[in-house]
C-alpha positions in Angstrom: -4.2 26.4 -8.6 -1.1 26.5 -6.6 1.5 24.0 -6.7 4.4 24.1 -4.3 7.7 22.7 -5.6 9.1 22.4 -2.0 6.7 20.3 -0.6 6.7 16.8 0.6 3.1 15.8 -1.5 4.2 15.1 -5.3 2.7 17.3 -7.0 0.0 15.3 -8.8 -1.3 14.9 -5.3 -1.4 18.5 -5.1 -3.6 18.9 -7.9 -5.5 16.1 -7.3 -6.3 17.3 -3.4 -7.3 21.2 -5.3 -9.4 19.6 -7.8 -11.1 17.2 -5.1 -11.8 20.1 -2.9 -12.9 22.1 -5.9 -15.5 19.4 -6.7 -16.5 18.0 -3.4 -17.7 21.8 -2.5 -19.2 22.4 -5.6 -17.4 25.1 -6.6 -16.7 22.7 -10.3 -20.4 21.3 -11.4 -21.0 17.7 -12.9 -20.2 18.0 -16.8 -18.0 21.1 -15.9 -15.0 20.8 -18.6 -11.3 20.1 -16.9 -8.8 22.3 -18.7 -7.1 20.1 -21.0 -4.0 17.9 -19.3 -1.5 19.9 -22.1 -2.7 22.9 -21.5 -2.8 22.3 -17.1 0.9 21.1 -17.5 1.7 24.3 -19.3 0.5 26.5 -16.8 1.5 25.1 -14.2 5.0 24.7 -15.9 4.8 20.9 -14.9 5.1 17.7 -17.1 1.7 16.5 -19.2 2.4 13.2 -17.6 2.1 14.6 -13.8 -0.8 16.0 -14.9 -2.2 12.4 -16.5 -1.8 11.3 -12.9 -3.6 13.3 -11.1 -6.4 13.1 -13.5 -6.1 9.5 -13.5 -6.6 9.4 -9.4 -9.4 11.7 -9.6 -11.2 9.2 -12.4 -10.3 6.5 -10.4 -11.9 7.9 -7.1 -15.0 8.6 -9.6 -14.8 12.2 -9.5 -14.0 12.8 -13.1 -14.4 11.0 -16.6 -12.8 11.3 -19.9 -14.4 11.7 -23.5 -12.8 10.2 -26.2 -11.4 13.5 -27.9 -13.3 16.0 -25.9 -11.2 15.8 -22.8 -12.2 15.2 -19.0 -15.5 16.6 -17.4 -16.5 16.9 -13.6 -18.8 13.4 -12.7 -22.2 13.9 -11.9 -21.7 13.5 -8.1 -24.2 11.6 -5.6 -25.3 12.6 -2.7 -23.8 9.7 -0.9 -20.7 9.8 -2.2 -20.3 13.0 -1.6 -21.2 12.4 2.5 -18.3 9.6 2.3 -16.0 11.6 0.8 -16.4 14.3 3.0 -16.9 12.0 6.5 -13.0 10.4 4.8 -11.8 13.5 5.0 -13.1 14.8 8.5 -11.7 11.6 9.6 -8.1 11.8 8.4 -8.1 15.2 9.9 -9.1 15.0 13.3 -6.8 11.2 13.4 -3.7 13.9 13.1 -5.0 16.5 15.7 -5.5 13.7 17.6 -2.4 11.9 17.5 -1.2 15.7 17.6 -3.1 16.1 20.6 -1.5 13.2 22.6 2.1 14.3 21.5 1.4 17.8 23.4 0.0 15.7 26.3 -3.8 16.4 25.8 -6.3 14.4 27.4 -9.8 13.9 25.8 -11.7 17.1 27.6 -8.6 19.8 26.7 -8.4 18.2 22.8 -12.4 18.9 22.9 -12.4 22.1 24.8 -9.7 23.2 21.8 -12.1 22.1 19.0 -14.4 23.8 20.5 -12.2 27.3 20.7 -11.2 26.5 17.4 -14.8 25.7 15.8 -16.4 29.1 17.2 -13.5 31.2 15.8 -14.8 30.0 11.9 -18.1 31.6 12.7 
């Protein structure tokens, strides 16, 4: 995980957004162990309570649950959810190439014809 002390997103965000990603591509399973928020803060030589918040959004998005004295564990993720999550996130995205877009002066056919430059270059 890499946390970047300059940047504008606090850095619970930043762990949050890893941990989502981590998750949402199944890279973390459902009943996967979190490492503990003591020993994350230590790592990442951050504050335990930074790390309570970013745990805290991800539990409150569904995405992770605590045990009582046993620590936090991945959710068991639907396949719904996971469509949302991910259609939430393909939406934020293209609304800032969009808005992007229209600052450089695009018009609908040159904003599609780059997405299209820029989806066959993944492959």
């Amino acid at each position: 995980m890499k946390i970047y002390q300059n940047s504008n997103e606090p850095i619970y965000k930043q762990i949050a957004s890893q941990l989502r990603e981590q998750i949402l591509t199944g890279k973390l399973k459902a009943g996967e162990p979190l490492p503990s928020i003591r020993i994350l803060a230590q790592n990442l030589k951050i504050s335990a309570i930074t790390t309570m918040k970013a745990y805290e959004e991800l539990a409150a998005e569904g995405l992770i649950s605590s045990t009582k004295g046993k620590g936090y564990f991945v959710s068991p993720q639907d396949e719904k959810m996971l469509i949302e999550q991910h259609m939430r996130k393909l939406d934020d995205g293209l609304t800032e190439a969009i808005k992007a877009a229209r600052v450089l002066g695009f018009d609908l056919t040159q904003t599609c014809e780059f997405l299209r430059n820029l989806w066959y270059m993944e492959d």
